[in-house]
MARRO-958280 format. One line per field, with one value per atom (N, C-alpha, C, O, CB): residue in three letters; atom name; x, y, z. Coordinates in steps of 0.2 Angstrom, whole numbers. Glycine has a CB too. Layout:
resn: c(ALA ...)
name: c(CA ...)
c1: c(X ...)
c2: c(Y ...)
c3: c(Z ...)
//
This chain:
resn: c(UNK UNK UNK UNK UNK UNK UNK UNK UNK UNK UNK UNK UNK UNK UNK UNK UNK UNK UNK UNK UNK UNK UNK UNK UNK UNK UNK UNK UNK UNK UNK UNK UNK UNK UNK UNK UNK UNK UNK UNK UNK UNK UNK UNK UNK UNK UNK UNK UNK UNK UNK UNK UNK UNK UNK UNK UNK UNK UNK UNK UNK UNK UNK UNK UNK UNK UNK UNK UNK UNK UNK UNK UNK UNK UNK UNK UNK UNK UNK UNK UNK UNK UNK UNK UNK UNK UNK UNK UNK UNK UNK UNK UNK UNK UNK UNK UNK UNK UNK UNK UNK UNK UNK UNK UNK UNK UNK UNK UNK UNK UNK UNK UNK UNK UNK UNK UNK UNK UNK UNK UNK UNK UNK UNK UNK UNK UNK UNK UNK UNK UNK UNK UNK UNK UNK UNK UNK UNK UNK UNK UNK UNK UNK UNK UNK UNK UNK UNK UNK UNK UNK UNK UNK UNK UNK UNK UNK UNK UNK UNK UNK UNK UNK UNK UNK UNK UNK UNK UNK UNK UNK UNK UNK UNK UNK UNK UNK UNK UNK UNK UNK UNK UNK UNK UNK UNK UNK UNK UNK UNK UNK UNK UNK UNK UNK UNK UNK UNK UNK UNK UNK UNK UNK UNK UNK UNK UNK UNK UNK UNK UNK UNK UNK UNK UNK UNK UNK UNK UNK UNK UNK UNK UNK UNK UNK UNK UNK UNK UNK UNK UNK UNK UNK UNK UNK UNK UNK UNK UNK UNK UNK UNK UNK UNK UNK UNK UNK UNK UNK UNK UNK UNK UNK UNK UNK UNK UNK UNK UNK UNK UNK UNK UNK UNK UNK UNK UNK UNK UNK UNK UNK UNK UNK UNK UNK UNK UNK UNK UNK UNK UNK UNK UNK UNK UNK UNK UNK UNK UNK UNK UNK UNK UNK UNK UNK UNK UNK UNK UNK UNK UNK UNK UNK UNK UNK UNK UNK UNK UNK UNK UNK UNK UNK UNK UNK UNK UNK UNK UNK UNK UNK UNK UNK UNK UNK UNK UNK UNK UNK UNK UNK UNK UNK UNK UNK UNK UNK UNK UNK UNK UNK UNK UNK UNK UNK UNK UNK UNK UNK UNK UNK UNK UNK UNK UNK UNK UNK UNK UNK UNK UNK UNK UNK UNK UNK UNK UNK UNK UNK UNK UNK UNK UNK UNK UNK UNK UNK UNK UNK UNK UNK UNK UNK UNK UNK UNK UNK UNK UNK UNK UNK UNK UNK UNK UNK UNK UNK UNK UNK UNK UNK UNK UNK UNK UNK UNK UNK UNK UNK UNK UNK UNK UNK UNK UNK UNK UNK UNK UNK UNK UNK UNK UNK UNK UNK UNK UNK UNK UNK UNK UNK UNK UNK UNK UNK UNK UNK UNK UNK UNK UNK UNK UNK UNK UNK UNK UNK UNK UNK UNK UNK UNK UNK UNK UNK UNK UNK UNK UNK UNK UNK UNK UNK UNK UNK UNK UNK UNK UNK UNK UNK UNK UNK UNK UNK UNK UNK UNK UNK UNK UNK UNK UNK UNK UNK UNK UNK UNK UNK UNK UNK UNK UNK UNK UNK UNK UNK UNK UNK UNK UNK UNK UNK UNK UNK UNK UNK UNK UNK UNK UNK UNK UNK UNK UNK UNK UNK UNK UNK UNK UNK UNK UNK UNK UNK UNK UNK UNK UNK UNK UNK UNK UNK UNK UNK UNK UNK UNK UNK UNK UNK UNK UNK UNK UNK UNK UNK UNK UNK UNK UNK UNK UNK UNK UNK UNK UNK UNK UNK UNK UNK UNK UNK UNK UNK UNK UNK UNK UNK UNK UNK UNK UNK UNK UNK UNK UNK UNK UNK UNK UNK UNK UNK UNK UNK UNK UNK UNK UNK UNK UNK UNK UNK UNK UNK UNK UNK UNK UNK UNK UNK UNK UNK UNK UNK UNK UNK UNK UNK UNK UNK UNK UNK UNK UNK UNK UNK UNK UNK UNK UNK UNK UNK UNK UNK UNK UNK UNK UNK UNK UNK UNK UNK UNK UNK UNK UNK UNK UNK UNK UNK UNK UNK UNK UNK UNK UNK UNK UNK UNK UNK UNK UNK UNK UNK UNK UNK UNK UNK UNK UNK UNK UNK UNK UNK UNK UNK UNK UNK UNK UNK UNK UNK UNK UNK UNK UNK UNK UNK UNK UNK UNK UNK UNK UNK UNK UNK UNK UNK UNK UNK UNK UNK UNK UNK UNK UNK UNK UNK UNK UNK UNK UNK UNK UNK UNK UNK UNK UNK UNK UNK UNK UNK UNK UNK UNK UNK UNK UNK UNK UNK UNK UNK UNK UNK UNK UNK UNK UNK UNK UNK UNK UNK UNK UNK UNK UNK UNK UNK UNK UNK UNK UNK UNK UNK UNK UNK UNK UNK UNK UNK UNK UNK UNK UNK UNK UNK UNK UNK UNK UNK UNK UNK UNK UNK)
name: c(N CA C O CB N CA C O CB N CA C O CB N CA C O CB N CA C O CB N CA C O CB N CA C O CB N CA C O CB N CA C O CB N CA C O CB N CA C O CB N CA C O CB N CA C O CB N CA C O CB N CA C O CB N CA C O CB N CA C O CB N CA C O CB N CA C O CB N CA C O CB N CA C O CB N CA C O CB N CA C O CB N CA C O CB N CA C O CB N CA C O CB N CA C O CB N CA C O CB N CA C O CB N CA C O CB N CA C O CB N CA C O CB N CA C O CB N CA C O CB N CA C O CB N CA C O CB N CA C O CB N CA C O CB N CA C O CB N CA C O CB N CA C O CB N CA C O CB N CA C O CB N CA C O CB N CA C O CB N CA C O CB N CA C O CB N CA C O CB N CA C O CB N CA C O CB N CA C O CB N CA C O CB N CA C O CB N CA C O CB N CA C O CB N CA C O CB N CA C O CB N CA C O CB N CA C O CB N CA C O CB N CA C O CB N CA C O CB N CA C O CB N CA C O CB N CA C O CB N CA C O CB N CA C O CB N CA C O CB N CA C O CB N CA C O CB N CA C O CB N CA C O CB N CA C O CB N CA C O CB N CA C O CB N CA C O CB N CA C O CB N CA C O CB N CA C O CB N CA C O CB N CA C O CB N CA C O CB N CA C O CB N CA C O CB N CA C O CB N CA C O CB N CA C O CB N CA C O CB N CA C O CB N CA C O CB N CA C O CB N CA C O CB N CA C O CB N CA C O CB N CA C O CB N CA C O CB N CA C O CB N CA C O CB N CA C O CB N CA C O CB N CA C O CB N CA C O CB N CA C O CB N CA C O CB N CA C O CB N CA C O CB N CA C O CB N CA C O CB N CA C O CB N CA C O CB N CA C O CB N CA C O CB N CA C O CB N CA C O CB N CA C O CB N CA C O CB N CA C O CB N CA C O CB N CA C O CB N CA C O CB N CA C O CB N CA C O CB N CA C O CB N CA C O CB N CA C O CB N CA C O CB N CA C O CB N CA C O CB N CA C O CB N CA C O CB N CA C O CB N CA C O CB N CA C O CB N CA C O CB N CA C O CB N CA C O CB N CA C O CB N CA C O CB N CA C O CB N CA C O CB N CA C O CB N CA C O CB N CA C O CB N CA C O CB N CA C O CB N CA C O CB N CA C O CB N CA C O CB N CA C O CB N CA C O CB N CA C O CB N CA C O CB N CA C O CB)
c1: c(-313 -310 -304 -300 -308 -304 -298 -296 -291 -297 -302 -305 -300 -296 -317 -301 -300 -292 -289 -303 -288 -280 -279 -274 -275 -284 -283 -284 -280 -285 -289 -289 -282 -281 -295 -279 -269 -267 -261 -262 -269 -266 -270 -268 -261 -276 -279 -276 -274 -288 -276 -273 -279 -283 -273 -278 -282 -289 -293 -280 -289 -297 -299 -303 -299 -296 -299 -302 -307 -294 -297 -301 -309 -315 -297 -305 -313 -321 -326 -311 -318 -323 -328 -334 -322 -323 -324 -327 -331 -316 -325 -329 -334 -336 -325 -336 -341 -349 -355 -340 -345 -349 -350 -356 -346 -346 -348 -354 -359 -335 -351 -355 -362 -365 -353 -363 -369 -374 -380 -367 -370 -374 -373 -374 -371 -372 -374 -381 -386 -369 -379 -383 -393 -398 -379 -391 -397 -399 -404 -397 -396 -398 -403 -401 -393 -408 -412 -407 -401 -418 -410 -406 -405 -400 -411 -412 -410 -408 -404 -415 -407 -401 -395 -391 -400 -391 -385 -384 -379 -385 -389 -388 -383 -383 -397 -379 -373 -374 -375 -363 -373 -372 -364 -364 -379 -359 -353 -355 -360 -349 -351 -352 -350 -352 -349 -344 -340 -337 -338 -334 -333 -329 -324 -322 -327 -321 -316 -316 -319 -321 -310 -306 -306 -304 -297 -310 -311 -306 -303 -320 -307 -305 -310 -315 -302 -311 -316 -315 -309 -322 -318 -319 -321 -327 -323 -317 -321 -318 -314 -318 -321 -318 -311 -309 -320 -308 -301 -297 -292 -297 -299 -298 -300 -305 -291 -296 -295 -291 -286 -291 -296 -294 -296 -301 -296 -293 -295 -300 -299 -289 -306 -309 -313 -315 -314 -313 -316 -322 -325 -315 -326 -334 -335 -331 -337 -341 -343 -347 -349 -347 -347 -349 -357 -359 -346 -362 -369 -371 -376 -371 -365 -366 -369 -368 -358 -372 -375 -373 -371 -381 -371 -370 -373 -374 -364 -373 -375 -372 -371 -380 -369 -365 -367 -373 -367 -364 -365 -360 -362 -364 -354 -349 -343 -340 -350 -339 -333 -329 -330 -334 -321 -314 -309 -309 -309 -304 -301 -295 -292 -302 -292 -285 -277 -276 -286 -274 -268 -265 -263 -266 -265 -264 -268 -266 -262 -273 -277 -281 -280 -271 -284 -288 -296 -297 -286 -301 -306 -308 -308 -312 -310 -313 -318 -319 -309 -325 -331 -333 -331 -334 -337 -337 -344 -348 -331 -345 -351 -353 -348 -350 -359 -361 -365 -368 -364 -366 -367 -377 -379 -363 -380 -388 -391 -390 -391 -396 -401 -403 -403 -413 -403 -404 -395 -395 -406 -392 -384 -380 -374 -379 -385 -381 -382 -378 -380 -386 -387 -380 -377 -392 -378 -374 -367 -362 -376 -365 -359 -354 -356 -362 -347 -343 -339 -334 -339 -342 -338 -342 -348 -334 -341 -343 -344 -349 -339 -340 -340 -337 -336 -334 -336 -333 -329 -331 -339 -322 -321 -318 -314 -315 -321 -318 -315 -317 -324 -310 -308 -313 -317 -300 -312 -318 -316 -320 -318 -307 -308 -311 -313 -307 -311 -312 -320 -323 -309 -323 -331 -332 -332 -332 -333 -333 -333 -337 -328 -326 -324 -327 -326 -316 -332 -334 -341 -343 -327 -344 -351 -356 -355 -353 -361 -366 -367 -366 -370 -370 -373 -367 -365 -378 -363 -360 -356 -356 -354 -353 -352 -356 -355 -351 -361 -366 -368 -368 -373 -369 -372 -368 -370 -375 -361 -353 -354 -353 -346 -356 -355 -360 -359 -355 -366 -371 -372 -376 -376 -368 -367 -362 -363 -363 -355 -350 -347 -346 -346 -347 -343 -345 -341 -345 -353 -353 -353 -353 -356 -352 -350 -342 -340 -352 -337 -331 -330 -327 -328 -333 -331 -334 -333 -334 -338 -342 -338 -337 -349 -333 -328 -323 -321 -327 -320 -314 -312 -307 -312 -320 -322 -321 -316 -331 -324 -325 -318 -316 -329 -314 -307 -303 -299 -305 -304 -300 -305 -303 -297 -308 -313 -311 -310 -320 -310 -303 -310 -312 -298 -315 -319 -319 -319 -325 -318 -316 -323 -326 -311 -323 -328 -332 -337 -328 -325 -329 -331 -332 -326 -332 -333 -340 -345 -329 -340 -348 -351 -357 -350 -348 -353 -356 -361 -348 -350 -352 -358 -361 -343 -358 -362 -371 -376 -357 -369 -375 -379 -385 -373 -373 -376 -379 -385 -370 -377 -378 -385 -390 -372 -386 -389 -396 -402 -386 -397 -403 -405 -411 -401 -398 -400 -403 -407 -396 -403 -406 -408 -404 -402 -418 -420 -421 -424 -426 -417 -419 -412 -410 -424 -407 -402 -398 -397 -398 -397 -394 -401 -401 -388 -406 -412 -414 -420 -416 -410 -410 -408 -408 -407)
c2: c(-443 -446 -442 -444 -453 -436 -432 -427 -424 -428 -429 -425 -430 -428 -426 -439 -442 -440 -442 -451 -438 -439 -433 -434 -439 -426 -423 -425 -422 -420 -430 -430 -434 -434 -434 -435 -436 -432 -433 -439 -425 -420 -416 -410 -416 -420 -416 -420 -426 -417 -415 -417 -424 -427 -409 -426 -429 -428 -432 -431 -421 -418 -417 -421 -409 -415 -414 -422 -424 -411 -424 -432 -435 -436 -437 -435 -436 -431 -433 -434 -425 -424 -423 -423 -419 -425 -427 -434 -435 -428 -439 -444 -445 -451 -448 -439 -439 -436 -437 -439 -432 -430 -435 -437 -426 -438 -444 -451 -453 -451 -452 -455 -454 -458 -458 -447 -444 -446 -448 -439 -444 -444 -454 -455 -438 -458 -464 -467 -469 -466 -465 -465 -460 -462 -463 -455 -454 -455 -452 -449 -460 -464 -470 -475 -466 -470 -476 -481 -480 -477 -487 -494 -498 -500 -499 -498 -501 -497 -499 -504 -490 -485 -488 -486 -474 -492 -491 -500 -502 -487 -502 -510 -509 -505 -514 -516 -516 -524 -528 -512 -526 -532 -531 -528 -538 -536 -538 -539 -542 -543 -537 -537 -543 -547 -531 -545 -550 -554 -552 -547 -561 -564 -560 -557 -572 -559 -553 -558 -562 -544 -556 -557 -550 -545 -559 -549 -543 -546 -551 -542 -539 -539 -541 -538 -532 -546 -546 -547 -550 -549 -546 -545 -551 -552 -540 -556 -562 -561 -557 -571 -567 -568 -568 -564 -573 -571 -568 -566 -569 -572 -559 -554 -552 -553 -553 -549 -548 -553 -556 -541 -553 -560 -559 -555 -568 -562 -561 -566 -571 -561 -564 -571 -569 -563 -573 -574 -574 -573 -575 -579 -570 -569 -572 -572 -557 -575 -576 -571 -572 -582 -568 -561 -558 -553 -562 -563 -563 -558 -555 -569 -558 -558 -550 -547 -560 -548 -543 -541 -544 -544 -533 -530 -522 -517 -530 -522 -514 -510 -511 -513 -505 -499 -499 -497 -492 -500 -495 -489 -484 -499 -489 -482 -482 -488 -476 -477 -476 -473 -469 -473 -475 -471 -470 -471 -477 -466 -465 -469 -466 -462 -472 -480 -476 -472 -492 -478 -477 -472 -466 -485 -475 -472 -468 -464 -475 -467 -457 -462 -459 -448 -467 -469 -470 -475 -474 -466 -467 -476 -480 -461 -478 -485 -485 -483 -491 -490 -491 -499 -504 -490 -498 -505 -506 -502 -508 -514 -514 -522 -526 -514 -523 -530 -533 -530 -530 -538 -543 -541 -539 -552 -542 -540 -546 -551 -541 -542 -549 -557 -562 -544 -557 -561 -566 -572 -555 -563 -566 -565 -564 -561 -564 -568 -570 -570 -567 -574 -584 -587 -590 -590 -584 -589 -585 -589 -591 -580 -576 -578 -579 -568 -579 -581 -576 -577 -587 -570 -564 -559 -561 -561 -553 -548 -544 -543 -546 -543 -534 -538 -544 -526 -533 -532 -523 -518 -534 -524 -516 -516 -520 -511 -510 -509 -501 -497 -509 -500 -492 -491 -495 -490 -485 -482 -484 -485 -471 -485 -488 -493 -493 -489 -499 -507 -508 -512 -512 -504 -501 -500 -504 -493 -494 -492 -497 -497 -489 -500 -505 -511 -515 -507 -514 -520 -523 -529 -523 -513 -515 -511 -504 -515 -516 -512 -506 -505 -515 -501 -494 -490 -485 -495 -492 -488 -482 -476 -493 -483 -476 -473 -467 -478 -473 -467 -467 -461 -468 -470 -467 -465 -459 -470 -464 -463 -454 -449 -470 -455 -447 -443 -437 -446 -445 -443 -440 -436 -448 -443 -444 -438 -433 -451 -444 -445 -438 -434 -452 -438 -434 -425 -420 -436 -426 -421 -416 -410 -422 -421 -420 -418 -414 -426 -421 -421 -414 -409 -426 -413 -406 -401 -395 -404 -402 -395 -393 -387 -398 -400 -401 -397 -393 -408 -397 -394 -389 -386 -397 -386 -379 -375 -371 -380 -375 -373 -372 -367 -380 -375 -376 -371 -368 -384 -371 -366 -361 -356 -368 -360 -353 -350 -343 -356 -354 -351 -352 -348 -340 -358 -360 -366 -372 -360 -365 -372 -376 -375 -371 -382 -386 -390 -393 -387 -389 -390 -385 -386 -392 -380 -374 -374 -372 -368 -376 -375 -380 -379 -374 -385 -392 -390 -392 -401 -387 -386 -380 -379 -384 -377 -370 -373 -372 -363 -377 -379 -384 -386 -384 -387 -391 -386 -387 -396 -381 -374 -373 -374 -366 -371 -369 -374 -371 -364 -381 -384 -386 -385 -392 -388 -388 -383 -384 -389 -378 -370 -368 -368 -363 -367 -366 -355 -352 -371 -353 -345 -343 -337 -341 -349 -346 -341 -343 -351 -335 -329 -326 -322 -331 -326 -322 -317 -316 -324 -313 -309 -302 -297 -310)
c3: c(-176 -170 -168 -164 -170 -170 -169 -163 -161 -174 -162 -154 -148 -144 -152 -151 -146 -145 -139 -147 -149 -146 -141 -138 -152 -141 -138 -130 -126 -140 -127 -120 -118 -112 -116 -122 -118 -117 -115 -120 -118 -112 -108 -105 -115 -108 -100 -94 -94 -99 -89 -82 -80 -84 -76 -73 -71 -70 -71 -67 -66 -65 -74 -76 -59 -77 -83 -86 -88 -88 -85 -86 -85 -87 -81 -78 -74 -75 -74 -67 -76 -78 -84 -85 -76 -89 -97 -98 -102 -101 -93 -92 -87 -87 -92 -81 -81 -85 -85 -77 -89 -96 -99 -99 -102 -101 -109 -104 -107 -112 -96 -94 -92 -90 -90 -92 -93 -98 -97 -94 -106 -111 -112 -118 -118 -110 -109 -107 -110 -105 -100 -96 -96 -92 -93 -102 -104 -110 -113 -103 -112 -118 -118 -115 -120 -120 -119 -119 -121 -126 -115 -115 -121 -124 -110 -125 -132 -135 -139 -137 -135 -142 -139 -143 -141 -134 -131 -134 -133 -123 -137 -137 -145 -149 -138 -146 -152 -152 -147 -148 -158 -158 -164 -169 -159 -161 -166 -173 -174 -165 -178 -186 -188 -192 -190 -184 -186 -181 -175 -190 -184 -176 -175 -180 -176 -169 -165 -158 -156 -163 -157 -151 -147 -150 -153 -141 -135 -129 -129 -132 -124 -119 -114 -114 -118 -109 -104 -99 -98 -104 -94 -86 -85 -87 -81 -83 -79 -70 -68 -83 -66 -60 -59 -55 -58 -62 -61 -65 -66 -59 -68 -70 -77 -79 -69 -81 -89 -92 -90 -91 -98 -102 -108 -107 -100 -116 -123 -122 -118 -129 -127 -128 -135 -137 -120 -138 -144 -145 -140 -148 -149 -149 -159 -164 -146 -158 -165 -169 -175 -165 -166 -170 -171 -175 -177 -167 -166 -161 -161 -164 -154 -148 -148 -153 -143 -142 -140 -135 -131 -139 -135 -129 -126 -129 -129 -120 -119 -116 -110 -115 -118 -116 -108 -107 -119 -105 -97 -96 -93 -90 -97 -100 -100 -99 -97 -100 -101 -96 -92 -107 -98 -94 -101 -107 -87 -96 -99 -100 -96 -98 -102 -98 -100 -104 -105 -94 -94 -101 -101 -93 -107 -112 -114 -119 -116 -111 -114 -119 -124 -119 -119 -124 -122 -118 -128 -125 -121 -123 -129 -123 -116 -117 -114 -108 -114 -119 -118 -114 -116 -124 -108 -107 -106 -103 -102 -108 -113 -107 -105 -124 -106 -103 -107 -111 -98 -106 -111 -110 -105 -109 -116 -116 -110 -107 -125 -112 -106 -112 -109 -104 -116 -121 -121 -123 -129 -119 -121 -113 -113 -128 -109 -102 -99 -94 -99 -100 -97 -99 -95 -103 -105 -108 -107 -108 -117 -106 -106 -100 -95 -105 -100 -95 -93 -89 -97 -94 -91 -88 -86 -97 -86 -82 -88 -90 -76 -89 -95 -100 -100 -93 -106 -111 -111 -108 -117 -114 -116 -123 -126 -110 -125 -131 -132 -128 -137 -136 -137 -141 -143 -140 -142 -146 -155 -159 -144 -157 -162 -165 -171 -163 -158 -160 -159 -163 -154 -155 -154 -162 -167 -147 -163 -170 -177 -181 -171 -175 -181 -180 -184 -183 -174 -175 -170 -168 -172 -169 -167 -170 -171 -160 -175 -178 -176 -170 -179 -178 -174 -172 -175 -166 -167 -162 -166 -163 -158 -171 -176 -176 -173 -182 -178 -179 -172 -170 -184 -168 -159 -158 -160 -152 -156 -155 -158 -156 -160 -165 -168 -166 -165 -178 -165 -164 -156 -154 -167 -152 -144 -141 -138 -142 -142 -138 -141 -138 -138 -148 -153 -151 -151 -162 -148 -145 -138 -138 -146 -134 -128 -129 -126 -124 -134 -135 -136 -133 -141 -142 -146 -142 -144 -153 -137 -132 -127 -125 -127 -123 -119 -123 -119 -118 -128 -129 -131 -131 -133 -135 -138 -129 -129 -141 -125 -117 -115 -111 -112 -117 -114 -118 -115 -115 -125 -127 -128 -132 -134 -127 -123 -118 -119 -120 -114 -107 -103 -99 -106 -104 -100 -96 -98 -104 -89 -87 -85 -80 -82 -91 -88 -83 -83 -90 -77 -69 -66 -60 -63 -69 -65 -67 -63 -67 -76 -78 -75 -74 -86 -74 -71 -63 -61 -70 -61 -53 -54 -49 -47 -58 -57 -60 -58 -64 -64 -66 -60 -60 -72 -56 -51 -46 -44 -47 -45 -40 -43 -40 -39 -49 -50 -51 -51 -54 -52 -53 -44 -42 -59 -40 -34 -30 -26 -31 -31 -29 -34 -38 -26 -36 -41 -40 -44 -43 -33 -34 -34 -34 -27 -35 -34 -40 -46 -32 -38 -42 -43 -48 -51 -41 -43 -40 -42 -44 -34 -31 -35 -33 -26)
//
């Protein structure tokens, strides 16, 4: 996770564009690879109607990644909705975890996190000290799938 202390000192577009990577490789993850249920009972962060609130979980509960930011302090945070099986019954909107509390307290998520996230991280940072800036390569890649003759002159 030593990658993660580096994004406190990307600017804001670096941000953004780091997390729209990471919500990329979410998002192209099958629905059940992105499924976590808690190991243990834990106190989270969630989204209800009027607002953010701790609330305890018994440590059964199911959730599904839909993705990530970056929060105030440069820590990447995952935020996860409750499964279809466990939202009848759920009294919130979301769940968020930092990528520590994720790790330390949903089955899987460590290994999909290393296997995923860890890679999109170290592609991102490698590019950067490359003297490669990675909106340039996103925007060029965008040019280039939207125009499939483009540069073939």
């Amino acid at each position: 996770m030593s990658l993660l202390s580096s994004i406190k000192g990307l600017d804001e577009v670096q941000r953004t564009t780091l997390v729209n990577q990471i919500c990329e490789a979410i998002d192209s993850t099958p629905a059940d690879e992105r499924e976590f249920t808690l190991a243990m009972p834990v106190t989270l962060t969630v989204k209800k109607a009027q607002g953010f609130r701790r609330e305890s979980f018994t440590g059964s509960e199911t959730f599904l990644l839909k993705r990530a930011y970056v929060g105030k302090s440069g820590n990447l945070i995952f935020i996860f909705e409750p499964s279809e099986a466990d939202r009848l019954m759920a009294t919130y909107e979301w769940m968020e975890a930092t990528t520590k509390v994720a790790v330390e307290n949903l089955n899987g998520f460590a290994k999909w996190y290393a296997r995923n996230i860890e890679t999109v991280l170290r592609d991102y940072f490698d590019a950067l000290e490359n003297g490669i800036d990675p909106l340039e390569e996103e925007e060029s890649t965008i040019k280039t799938s939207d125009h499939p003759d483009f540069g073939t002159w």
